[in-house]
N, C-alpha and C positions, 0 to 999 in steps of 0.2 A: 664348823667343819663342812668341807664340800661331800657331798650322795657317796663318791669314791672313799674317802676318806673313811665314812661312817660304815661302808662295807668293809673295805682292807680293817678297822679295829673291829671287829666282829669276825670275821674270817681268822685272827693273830689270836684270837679269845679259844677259838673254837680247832687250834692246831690246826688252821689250813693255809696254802700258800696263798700270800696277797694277789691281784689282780691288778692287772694295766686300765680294765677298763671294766665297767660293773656289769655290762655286756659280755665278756671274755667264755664267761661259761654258763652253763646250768644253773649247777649250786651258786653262783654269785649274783646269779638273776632272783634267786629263790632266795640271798640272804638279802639281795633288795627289794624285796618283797617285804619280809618282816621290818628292812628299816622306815620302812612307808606306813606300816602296820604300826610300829612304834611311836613314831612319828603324830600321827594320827591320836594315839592315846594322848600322847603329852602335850599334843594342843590342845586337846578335849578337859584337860584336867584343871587348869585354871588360865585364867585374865592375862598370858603374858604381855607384858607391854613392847615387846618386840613385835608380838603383830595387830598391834595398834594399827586402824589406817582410817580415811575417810575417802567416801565415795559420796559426788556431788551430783545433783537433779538439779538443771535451770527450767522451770516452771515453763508452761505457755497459757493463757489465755486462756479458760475454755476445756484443759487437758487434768483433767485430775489420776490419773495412773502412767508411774512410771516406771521404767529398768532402773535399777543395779547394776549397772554394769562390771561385771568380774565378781560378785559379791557370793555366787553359789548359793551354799544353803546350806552353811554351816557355820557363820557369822555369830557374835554375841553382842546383840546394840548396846553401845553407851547412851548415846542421845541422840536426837538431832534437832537441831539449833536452822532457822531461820537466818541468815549470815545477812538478807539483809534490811530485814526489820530488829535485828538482834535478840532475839528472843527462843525461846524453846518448844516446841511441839512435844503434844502430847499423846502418849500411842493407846488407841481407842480400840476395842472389843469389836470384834468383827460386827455382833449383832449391833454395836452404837453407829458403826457405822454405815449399818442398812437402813437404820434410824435417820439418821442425820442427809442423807439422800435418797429415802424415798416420802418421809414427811415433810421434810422441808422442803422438795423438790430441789434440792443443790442450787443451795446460795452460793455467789461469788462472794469472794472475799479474800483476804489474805490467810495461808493455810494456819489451822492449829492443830490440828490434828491429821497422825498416820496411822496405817494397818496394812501389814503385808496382806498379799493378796494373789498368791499363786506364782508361777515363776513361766518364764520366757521360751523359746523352743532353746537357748544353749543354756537352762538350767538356770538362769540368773533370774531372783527374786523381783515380783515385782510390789510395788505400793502405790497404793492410794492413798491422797491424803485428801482434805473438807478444812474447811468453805474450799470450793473449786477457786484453785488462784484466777485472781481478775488481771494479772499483768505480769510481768516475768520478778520471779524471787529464786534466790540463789540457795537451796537447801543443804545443808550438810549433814551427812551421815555415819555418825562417828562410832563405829565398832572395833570389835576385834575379829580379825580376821587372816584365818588360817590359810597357808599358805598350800598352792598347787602341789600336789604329787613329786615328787622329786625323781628326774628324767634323764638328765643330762649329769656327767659325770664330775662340771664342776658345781653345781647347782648348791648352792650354801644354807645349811637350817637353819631356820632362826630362831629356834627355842635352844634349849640348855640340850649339852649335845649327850654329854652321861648317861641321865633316864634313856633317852632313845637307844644307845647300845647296850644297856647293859637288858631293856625289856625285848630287844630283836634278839641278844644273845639266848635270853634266856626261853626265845621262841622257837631260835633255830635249837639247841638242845632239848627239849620236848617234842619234836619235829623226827629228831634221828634217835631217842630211846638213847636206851644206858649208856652211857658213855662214863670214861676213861676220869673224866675232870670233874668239873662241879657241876653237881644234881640242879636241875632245871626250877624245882624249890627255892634253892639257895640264890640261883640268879635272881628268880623273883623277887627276892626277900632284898636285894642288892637293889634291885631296879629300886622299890618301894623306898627303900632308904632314900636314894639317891633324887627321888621326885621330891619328895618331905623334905630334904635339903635345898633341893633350887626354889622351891615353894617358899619355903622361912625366907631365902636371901632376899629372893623376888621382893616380897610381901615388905619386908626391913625396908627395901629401899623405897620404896613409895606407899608407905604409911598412911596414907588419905584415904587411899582406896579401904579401909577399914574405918574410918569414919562415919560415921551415923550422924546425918543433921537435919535437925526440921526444917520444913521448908515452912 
């Protein structure tokens, strides 16, 4: 569902006239507020694999801290794999890796090891990774990662669109006091259902990710 969309079902919920545009008024500024709000939780609640992504670092010589670029700072790492020694890195304790470059004086080498390490002046994560690469290596950075603010009035969610209205709903009803319809309780208790539902389907369909294997 497009930002508009997820407002006008939330506005239809809440007996008020739909809008042209999520801009249009006040109150539809304020009920795109909660769907952002919303939004926000039900990325924060589990691994959806719709915002699966990867974000890539080509190495240089000599450079062992890089950006993220777009990556913010609200990501959840899957891995990241060296793409082109094909291998995986391993994510080291800040203090190992004060270890590893002020005792050893920072060996070159090819990287195996990352640790974020502060973030950029636009907010984007950065990392260090050890041995200091000695030549260019292609990193991949495979997380989940939650999508920008919703802005624009066709801007489409990528999570399950349900939880998100029905927890904005039951936001903007706690927001305006007693009302006519259903107690702000009951929406909660809707939302809650409705996440525990996309949850289960989620989880059924990609069944690995519950997987426990020794390495």
């Amino acid at each position: 569902m497009t930002y508009l969309e997820l407002v006008n079902a939330v506005l239809r919920r809440l007996r008020e006239t739909e809008v042209a545009s999520v801009a249009s008024t006040a109150y539809s500024k304020l009920i795109g507020d909660f769907v952002n709000d919303a939004k926000r939780q039900v990325e924060d609640s589990y691994n959806w694999n719709s915002l699966s992504d990867t974000l890539t670092a080509t190495t240089t010589a000599g450079i062992f801290n890089y950006v993220l670029q777009g990556s913010g700072q609200r990501f959840r790492m899957i891995d990241v794999i060296n793409d082109s020694a094909d291998y995986v890195l391993t994510n080291a304790t800040t203090a190992y890796m004060n270890r590893l470059f002020l005792v050893t004086n920072g060996n070159a080498g090819q990287p195996m090891y990352y640790n974020f390490n502060g973030t950029d002046a636009n907010g984007d994560t950065q990392v260090d990774i050890y041995p200091i690469p000695d030549t260019t290596y292609n990193l991949r950075f495979n997380m989940i990662l939650p999508q920008p603010l919703l802005s624009n009035n066709a801007d489409v969610l990528k999570v399950p669109y349900e939880p998100v209205i029905y927890l904005a709903y039951a936001k903007a009803l706690a927001e305006r006091g007693e009302d006519g319809g259903l107690a702000s309780n009951e929406a909660y208790a809707l939302y809650s259902q409705s996440l525990a539902d996309a949850i289960a389907l989620e989880s059924g369909r990609y069944i690995e990710e519950q997987e426990w294997l020794a390495n």
